[in-house]
TORKOL-4160 file (C-alpha; in steps of 0.2 Angstrom, whole numbers, padded with zeros to 4 digits, m for minus):
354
<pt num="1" X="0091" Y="m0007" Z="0046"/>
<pt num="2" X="0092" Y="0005" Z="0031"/>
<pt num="3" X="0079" Y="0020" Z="0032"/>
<pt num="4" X="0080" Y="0022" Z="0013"/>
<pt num="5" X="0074" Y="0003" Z="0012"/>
<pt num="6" X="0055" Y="m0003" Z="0009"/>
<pt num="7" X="0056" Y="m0021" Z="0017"/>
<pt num="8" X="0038" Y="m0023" Z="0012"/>
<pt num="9" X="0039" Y="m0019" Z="m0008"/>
<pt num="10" X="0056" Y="m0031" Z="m0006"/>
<pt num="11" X="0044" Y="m0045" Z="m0001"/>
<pt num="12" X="0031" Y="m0042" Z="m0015"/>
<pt num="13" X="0045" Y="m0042" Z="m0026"/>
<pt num="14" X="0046" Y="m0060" Z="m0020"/>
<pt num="15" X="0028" Y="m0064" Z="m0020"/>
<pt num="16" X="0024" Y="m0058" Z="m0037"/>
<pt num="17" X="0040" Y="m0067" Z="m0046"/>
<pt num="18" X="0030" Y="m0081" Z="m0037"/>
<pt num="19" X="0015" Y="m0075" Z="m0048"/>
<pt num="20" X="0025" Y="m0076" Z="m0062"/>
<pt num="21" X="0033" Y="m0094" Z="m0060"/>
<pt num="22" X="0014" Y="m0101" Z="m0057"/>
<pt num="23" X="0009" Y="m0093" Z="m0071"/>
<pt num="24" X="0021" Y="m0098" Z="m0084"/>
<pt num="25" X="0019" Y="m0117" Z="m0077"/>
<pt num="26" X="0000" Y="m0116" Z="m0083"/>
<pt num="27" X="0007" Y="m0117" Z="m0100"/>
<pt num="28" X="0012" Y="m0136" Z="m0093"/>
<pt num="29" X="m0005" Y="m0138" Z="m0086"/>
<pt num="30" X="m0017" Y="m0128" Z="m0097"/>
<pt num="31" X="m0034" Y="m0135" Z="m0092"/>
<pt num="32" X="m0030" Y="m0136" Z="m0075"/>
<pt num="33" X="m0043" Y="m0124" Z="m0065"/>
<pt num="34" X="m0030" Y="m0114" Z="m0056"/>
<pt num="35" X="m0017" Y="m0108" Z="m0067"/>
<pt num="36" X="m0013" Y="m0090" Z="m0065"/>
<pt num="37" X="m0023" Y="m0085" Z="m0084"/>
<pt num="38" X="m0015" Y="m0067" Z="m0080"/>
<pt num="39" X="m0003" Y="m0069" Z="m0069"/>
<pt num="40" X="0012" Y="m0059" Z="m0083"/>
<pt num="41" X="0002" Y="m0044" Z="m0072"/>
<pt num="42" X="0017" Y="m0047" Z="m0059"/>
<pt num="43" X="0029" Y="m0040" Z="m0072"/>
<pt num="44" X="0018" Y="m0023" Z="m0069"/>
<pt num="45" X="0025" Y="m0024" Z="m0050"/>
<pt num="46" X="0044" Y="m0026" Z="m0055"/>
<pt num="47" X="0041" Y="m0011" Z="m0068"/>
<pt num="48" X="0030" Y="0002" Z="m0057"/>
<pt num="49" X="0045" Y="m0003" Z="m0043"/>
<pt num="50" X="0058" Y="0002" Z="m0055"/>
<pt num="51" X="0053" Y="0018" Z="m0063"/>
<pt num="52" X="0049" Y="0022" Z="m0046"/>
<pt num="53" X="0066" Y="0021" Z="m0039"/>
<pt num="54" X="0074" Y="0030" Z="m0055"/>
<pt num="55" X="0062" Y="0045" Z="m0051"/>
<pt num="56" X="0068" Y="0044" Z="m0032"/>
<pt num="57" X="0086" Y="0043" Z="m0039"/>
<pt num="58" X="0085" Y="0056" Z="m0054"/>
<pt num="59" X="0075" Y="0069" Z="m0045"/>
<pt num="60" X="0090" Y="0074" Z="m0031"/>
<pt num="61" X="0103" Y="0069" Z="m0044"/>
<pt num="62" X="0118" Y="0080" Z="m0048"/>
<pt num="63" X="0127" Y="0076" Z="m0065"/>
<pt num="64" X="0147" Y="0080" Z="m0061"/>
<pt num="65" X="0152" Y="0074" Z="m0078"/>
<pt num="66" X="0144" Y="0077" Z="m0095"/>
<pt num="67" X="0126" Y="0071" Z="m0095"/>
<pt num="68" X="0129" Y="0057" Z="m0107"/>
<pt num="69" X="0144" Y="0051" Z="m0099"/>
<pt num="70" X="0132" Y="0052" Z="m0081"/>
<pt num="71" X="0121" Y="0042" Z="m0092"/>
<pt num="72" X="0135" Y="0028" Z="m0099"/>
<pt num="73" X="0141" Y="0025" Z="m0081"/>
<pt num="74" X="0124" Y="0024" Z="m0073"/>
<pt num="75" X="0116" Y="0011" Z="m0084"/>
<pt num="76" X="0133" Y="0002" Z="m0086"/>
<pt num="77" X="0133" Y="0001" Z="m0067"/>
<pt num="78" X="0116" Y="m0008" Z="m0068"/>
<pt num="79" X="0120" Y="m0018" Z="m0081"/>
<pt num="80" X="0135" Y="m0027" Z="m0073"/>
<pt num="81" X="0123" Y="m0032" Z="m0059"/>
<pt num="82" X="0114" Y="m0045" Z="m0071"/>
<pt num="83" X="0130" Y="m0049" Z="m0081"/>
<pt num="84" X="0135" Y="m0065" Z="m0070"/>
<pt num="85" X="0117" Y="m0071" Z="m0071"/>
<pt num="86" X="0114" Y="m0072" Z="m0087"/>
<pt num="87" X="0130" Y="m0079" Z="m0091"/>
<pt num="88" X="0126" Y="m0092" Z="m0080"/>
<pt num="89" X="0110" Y="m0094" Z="m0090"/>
<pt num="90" X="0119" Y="m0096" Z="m0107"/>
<pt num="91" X="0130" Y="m0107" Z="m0098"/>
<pt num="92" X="0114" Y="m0119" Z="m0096"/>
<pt num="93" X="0103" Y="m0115" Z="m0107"/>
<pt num="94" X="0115" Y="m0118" Z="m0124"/>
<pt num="95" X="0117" Y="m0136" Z="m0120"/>
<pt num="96" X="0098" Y="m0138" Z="m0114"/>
<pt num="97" X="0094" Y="m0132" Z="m0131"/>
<pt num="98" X="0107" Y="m0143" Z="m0141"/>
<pt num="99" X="0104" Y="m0160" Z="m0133"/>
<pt num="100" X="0087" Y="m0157" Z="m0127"/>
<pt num="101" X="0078" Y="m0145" Z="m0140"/>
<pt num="102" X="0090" Y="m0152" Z="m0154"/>
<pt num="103" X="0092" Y="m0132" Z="m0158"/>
<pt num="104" X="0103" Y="m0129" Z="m0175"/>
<pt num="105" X="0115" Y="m0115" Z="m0174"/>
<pt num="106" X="0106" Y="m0102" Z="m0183"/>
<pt num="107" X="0093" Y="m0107" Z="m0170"/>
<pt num="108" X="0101" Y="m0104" Z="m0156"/>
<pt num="109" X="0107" Y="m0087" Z="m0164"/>
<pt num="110" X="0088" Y="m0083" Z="m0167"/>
<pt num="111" X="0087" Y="m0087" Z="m0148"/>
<pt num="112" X="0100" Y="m0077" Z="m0142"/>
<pt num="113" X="0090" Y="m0064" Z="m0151"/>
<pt num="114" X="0077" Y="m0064" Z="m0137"/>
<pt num="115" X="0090" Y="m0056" Z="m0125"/>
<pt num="116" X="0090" Y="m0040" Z="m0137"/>
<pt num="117" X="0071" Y="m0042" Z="m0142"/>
<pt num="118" X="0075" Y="m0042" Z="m0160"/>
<pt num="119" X="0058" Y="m0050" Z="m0169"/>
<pt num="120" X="0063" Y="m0065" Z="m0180"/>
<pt num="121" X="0054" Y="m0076" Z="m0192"/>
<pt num="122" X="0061" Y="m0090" Z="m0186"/>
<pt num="123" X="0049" Y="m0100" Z="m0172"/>
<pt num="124" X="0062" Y="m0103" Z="m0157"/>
<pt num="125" X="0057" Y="m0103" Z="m0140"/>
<pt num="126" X="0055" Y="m0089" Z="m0130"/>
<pt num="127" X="0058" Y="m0095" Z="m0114"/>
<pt num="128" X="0075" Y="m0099" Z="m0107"/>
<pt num="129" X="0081" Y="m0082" Z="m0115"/>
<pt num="130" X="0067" Y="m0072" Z="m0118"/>
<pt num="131" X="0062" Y="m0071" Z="m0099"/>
<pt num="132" X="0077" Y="m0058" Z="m0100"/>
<pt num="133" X="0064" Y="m0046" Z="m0109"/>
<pt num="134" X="0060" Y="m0037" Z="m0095"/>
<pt num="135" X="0080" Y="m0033" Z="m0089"/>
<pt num="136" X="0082" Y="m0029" Z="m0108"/>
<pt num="137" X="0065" Y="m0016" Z="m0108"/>
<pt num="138" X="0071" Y="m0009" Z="m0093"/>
<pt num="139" X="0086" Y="m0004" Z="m0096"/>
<pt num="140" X="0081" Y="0005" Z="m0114"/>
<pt num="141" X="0069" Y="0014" Z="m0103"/>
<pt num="142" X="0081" Y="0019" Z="m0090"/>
<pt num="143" X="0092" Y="0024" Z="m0103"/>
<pt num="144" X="0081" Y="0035" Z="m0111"/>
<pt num="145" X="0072" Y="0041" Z="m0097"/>
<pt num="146" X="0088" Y="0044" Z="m0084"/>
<pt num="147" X="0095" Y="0061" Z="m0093"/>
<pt num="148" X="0078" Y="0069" Z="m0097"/>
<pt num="149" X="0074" Y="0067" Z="m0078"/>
<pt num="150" X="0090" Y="0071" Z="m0071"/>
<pt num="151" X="0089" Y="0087" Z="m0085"/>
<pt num="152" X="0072" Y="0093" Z="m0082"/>
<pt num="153" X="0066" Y="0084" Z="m0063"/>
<pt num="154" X="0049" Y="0085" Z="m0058"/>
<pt num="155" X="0046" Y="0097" Z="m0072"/>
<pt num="156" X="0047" Y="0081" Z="m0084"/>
<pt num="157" X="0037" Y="0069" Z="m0073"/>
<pt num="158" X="0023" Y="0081" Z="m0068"/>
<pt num="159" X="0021" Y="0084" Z="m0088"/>
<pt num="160" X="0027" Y="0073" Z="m0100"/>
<pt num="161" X="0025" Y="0054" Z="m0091"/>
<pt num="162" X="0006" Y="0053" Z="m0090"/>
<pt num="163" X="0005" Y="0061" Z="m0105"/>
<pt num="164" X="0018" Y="0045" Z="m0109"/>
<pt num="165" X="0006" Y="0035" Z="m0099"/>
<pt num="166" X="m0009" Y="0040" Z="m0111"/>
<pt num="167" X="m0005" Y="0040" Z="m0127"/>
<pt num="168" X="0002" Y="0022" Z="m0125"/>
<pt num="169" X="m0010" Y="0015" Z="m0114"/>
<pt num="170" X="m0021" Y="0019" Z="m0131"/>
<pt num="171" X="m0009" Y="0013" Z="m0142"/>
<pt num="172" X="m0008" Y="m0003" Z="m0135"/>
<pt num="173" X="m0026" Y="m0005" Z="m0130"/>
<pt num="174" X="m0029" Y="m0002" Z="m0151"/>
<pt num="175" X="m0015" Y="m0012" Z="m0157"/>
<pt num="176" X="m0015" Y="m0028" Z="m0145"/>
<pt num="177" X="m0032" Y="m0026" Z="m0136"/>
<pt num="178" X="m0022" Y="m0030" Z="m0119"/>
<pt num="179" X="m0004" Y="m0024" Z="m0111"/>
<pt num="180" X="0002" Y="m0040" Z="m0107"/>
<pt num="181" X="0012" Y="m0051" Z="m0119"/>
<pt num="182" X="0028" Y="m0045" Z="m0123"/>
<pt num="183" X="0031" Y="m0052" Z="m0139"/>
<pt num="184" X="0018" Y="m0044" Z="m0149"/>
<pt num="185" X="0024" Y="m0034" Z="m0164"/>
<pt num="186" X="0016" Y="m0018" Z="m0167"/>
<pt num="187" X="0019" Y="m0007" Z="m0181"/>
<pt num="188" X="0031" Y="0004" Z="m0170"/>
<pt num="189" X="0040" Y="m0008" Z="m0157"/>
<pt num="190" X="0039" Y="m0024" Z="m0150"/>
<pt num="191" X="0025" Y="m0023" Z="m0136"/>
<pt num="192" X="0037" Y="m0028" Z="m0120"/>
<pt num="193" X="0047" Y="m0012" Z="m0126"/>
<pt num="194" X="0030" Y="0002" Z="m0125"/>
<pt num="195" X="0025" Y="m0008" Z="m0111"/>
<pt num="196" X="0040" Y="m0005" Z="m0102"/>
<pt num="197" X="0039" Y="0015" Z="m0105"/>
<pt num="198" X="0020" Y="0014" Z="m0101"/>
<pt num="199" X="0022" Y="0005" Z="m0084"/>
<pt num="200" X="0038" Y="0012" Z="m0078"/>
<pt num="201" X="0030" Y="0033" Z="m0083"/>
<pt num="202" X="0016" Y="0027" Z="m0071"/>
<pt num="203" X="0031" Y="0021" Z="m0059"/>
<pt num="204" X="0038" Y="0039" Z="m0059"/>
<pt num="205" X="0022" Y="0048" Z="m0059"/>
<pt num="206" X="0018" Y="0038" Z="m0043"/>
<pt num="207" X="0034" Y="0043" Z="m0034"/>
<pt num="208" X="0027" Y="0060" Z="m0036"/>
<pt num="209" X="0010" Y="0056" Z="m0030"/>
<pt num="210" X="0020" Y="0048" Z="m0015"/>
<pt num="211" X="0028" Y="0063" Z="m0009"/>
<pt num="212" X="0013" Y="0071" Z="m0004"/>
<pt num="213" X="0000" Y="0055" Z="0002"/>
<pt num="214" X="0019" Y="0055" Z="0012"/>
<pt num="215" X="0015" Y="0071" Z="0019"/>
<pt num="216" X="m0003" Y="0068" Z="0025"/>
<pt num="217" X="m0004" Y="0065" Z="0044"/>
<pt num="218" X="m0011" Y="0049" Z="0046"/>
<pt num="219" X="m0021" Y="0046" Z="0064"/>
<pt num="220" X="m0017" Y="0027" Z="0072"/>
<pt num="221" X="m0034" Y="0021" Z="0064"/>
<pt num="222" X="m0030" Y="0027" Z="0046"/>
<pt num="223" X="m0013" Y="0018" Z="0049"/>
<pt num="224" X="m0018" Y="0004" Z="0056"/>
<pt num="225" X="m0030" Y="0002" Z="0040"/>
<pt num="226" X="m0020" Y="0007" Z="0027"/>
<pt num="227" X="m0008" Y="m0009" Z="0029"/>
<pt num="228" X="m0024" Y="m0021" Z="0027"/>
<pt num="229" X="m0030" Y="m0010" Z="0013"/>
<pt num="230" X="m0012" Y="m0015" Z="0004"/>
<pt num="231" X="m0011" Y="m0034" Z="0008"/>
<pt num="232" X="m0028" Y="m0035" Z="0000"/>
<pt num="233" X="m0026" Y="m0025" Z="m0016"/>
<pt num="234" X="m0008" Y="m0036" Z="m0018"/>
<pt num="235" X="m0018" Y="m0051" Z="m0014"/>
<pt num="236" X="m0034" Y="m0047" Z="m0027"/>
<pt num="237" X="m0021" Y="m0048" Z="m0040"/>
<pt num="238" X="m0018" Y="m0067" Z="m0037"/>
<pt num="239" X="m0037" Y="m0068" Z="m0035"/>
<pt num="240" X="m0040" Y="m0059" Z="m0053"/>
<pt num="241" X="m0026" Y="m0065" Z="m0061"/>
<pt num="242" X="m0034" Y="m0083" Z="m0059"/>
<pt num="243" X="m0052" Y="m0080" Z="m0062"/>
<pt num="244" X="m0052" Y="m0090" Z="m0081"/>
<pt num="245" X="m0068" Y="m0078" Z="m0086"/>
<pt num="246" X="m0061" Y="m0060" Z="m0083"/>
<pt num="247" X="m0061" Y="m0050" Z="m0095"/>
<pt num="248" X="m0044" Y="m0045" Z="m0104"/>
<pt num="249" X="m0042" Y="m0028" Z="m0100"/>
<pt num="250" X="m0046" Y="m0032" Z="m0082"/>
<pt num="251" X="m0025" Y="m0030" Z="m0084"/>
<pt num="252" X="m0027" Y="m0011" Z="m0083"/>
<pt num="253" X="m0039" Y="m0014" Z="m0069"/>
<pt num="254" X="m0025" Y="m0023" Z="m0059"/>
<pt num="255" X="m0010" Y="m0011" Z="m0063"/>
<pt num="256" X="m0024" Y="0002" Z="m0053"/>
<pt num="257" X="m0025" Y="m0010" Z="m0040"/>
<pt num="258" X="m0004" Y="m0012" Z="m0040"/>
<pt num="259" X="m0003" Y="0005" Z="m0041"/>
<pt num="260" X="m0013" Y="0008" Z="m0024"/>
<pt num="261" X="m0007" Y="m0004" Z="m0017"/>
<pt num="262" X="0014" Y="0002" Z="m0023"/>
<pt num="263" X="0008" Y="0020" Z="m0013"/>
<pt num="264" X="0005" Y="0013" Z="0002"/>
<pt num="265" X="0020" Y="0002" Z="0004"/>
<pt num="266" X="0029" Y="0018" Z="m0002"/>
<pt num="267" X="0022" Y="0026" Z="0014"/>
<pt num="268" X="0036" Y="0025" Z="0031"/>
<pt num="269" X="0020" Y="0031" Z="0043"/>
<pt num="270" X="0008" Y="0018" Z="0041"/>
<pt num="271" X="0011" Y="0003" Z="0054"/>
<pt num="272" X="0021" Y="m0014" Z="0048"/>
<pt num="273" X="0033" Y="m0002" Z="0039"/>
<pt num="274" X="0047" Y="m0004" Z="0053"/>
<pt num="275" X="0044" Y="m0023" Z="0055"/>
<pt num="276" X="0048" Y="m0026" Z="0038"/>
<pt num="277" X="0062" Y="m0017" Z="0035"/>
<pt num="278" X="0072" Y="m0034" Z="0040"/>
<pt num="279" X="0084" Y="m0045" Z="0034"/>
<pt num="280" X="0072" Y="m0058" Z="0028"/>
<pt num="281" X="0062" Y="m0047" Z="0017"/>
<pt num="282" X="0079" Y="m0041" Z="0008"/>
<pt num="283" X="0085" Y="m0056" Z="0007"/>
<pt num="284" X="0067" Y="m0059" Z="m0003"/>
<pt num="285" X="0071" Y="m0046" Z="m0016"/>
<pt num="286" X="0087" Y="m0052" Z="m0020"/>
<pt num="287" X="0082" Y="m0069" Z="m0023"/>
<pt num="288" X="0067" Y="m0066" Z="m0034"/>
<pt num="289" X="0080" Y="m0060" Z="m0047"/>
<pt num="290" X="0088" Y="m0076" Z="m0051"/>
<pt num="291" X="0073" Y="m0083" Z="m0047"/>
<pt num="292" X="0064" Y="m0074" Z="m0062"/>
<pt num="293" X="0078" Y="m0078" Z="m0075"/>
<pt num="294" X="0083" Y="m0097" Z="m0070"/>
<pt num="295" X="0062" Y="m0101" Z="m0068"/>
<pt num="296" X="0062" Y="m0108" Z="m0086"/>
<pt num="297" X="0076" Y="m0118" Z="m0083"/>
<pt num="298" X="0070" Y="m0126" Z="m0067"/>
<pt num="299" X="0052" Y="m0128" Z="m0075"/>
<pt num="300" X="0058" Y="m0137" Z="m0093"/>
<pt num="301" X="0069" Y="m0147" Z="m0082"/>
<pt num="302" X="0058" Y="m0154" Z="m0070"/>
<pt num="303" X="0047" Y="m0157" Z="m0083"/>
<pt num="304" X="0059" Y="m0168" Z="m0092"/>
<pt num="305" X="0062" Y="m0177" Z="m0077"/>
<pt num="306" X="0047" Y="m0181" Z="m0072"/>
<pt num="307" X="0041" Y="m0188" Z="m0090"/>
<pt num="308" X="0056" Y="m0198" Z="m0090"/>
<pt num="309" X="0053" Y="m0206" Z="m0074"/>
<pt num="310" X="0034" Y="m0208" Z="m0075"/>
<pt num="311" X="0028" Y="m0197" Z="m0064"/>
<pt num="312" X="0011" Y="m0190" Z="m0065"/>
<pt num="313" X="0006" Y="m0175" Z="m0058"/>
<pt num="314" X="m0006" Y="m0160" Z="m0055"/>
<pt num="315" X="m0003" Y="m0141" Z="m0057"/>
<pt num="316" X="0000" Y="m0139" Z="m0036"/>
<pt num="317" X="0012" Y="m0151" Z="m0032"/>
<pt num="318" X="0023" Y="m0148" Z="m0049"/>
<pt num="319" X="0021" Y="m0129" Z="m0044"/>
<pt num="320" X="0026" Y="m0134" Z="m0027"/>
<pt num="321" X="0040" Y="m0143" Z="m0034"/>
<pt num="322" X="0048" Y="m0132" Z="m0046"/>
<pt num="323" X="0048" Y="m0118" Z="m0031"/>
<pt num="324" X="0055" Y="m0128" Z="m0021"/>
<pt num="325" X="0070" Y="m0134" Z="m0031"/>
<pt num="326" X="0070" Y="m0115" Z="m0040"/>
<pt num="327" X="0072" Y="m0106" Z="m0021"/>
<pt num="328" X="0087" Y="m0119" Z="m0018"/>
<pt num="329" X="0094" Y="m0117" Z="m0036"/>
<pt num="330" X="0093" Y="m0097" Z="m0033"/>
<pt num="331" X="0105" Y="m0097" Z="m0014"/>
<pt num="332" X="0117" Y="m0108" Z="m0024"/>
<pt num="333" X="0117" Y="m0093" Z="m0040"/>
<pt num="334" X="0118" Y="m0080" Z="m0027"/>
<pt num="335" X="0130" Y="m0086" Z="m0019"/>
<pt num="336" X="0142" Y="m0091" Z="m0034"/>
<pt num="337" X="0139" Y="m0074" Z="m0041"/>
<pt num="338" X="0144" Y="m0069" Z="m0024"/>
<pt num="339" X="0159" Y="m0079" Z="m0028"/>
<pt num="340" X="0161" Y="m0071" Z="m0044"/>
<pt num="341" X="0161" Y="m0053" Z="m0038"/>
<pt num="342" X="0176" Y="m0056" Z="m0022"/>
<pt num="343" X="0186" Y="m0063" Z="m0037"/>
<pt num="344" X="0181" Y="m0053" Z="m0051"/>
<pt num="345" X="0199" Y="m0043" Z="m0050"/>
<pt num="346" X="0210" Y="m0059" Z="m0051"/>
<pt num="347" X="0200" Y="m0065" Z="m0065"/>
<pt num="348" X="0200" Y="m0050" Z="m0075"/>
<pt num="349" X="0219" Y="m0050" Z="m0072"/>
<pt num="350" X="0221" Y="m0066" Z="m0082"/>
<pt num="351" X="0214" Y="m0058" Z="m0098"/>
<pt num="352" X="0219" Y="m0038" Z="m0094"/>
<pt num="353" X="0234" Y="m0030" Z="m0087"/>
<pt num="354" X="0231" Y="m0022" Z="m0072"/>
């Protein structure tokens, strides 16, 4: 297997896009006793992973062309990644929201807003295309963040991101009262967007920090304790996240807790490291993406179905359910996208010369 690979965050990617499906389902169940109250905390996860891996990149990258055009070609690279999925969304979604939702077209363009997180007045639902906030936030950060990284390294991380961290923690904190909720307007952005420069600083600064916790020489017992220390700080989160009377800034007590727990998975000396660097896990992290965009669809649709059908049932077994049938839905994305990408060439060359 890859050395550069960390099997184990690939499988909490997969666990906490779980987090995140059960928590947007409560909205189905709202009195139920388990439903996940904070479970948008999982979002934390996908955005401390990714400014982690930028300042991994960034911090031993050259620039051989100008830094902008570095800049164009990196986020356009990531960018094409996510392409064929949420075209494959649009694909679905625009005739859900015509013949289901009954959508007019200047809601459906209010919709497609969502995508670009530009705040309208016009009450659509967020869902379908609005769970794209978080592909949308990231990539504005990464673009903004990839130049001043590669330009000024560790200098920029060990200076300017907690400051980052700070000042926005606060700002959000005073505007909003919590971090989550992406769709809060604030006087200076949309919430997902600081939230996205808040968590993925933190991200960065902890790719720093993990350089040297990497360096401490751990003794068998220290390793031995550390992996137990991880799998219970990721599992508190689905603990907290559910407990209906927390408070809600316990949020900033949970991205701690992610954060710990981020650092230790970072680490290649503690023990469970080498066994999950596998295929399994990978295979994990790649289906929690289209598993995380296409979750609104499969929840809306199973939803439908069932009250078309009759069939009542709890917050468990329609969680159950809409896992299930979104898992199998995801291997049949992947693999058309798979489809897509051995085939994209004679596609493109009905449209463009070659």
């Amino acid at each position: 297997m890859k050395s550069n690979r960390f099997g184990k965050i690939s499988f909490w990617k997969f666990g906490f896009c779980i987090l995140i499906v059960l928590f947007h389902i409560a909205s189905i169940y709202p009195d139920f006793r388990y439903n996940f109250k904070y479970g948008s905390i999982g979002v934390e996860f996908f955005f401390l992973v990714s400014g982690y891996f930028l300042a991994k990149k960034c911090i031993s990258y050259e620039p051989k062309e100008s830094l902008g055009e570095e800049t164009f070609n990196f986020m356009k690279s990531k960018i094409k990644k996510f392409i064929p999925y949420i075209i494959l969304l649009m694909i679905v979604g625009v005739p859900y929201l015509t013949f289901i939702k009954h959508y007019t077209l200047t809601e459906h363009v209010m919709t497609f807003y969502k995508i670009l997180l530009i705040p309208t007045n016009i009450d659509t639902d967020p869902s379908i295309y609005g769970i794209l906030w978080y592909l949308t936030t990231m990539i504005v950060v990464e673009t903004v963040m990839f130049p001043l990284i590669v330009k000024h390294k560790k200098n920029f991380i060990y200076i300017i991101s907690p400051i980052i961290v700070i000042l926005l923690m606060n700002y959000i904190l005073v505007e909003t009262k919590i971090i989550v909720s992406p769709w809060t307007k604030t006087p200076f952005a949309l919430k997902g967007i600081l939230r996205g420069f808040l968590v993925m600083n933190l991200g960065m600064y902890l790719y720093i920090l993990s350089e040297k916790f990497n360096k401490i020489k751990l003794t068998k017992l220290s390793k031995a304790i550390l992996p137990i220390i991880e799998i219970f700080l990721y599992l508190s989160i689905f603990y907290i996240s559910n407990i209906k009377s927390a408070h809600s800034k316990f949020d900033i007590f949970m991205l701690i807790l992610i954060s710990i727990g981020l650092l230790i998975s970072a680490n290649p000396n503690v023990y469970l490291t080498k066994f999950s660097n596998n295929k399994v896990f990978y295979f994990l992290e790649k289906l929690s993406l289209p598993m995380y965009i296409y979750q609104w669809v499969i929840i809306y649709g199973l939803e439908v179905l069932l009250r078309k059908l009759g069939v009542i049932t709890n917050y468990w077994i329609f969680s159950l359910l809409t896992i299930l049938i979104l898992i199998f839905v995801s291997i049949i994305v992947m693999y058309i996208v798979k489809l897509y990408e051995k085939h994209k060439h004679k596609i493109t060359r009905l449209f463009i010369e070659a």
